[in-house]
N, C-alpha and C positions, 0 to 999 in steps of 0.2 A: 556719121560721115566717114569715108574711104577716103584715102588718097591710092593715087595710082602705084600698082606695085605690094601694097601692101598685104600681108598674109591674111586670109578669112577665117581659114580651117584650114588643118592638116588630116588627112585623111590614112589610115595606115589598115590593110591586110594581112590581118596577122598572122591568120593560118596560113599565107605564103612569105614566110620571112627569108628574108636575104638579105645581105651583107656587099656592100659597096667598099669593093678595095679597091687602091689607087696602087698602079704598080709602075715603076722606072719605063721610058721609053725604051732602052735597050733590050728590057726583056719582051716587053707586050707585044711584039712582032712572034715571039717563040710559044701564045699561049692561043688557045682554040674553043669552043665550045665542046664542055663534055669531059676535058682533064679534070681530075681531080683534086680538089681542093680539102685542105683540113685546117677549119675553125677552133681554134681559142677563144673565147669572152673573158674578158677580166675579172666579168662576176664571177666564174669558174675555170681557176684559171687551171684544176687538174683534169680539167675534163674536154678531150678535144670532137668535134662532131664531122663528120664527112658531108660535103657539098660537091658541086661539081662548078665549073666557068660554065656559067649561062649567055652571059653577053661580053665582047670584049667593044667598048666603045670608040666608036671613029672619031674621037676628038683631046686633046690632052687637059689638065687641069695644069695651071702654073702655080709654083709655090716661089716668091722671094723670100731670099733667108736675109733676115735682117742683119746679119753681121756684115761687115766686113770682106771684100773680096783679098784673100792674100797676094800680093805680088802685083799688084793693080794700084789704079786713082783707087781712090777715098768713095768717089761717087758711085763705082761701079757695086751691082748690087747682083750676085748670081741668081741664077735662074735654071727651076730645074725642073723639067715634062712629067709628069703623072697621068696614066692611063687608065680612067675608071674601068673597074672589073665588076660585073654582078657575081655573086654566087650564091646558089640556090640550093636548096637542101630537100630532100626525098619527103613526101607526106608523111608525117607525125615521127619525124626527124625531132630529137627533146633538144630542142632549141630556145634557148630564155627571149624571152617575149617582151624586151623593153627598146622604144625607141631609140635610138641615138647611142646605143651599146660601143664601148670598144671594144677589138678583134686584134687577134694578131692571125694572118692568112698565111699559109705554103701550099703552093703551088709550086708542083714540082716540074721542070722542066728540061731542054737537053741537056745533055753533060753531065746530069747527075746534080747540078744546082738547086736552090730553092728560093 
């Protein structure tokens, strides 16, 4: 039996990997398909790999931070925009091959920021 919702299978291509970054709404207006992106994995974390923005996504992700809002009621609970990023990496790009990886991404952008 299924319930509605529930996962079947995950399906995953592996020979085209990519990385799903969430980036601050302030910046994700300043990034484009085709900048350059340089990947970290924790599993290797001396070793960084070049990708490029593939997709910059039209909708944000919400994160509440369970602490405390300072200078506020007790109830208020901030709230902060994340902008899914794809980034995709060149064919036989040596990219480690495990679902659910942690990344650290730069994407470099105007001003000289990252």
């Amino acid at each position: 039996l299924v319930q509605s919702g529930q996962e079947l299978a995950l399906l995953a291509e592996l020979d085209r990997p990519y990385v799903i970054a969430y980036v601050g709404e302030a910046d994700a207006g300043k990034l484009a398909p085709g900048q350059q992106a340089d990947v970290t994995f924790a599993s290797d974390p001396g070793k960084t790999v070049q990708g490029s923005v593939a997709r910059v996504y039209p909708a944000v992700a919400e994160i509440t931070w369970p602490l405390p809002a300072i200078a506020t009621s007790s109830s208020f609970a901030k709230q902060s925009q994340w902008v899914p990023v794809r980034i995709e990496f060149p064919q036989g790009a040596a990219v480690p091959r495990y679902l659910g990886m942690s990344a650290t991404v730069r994407i470099a952008i105007g001003g000289g920021g990252s």
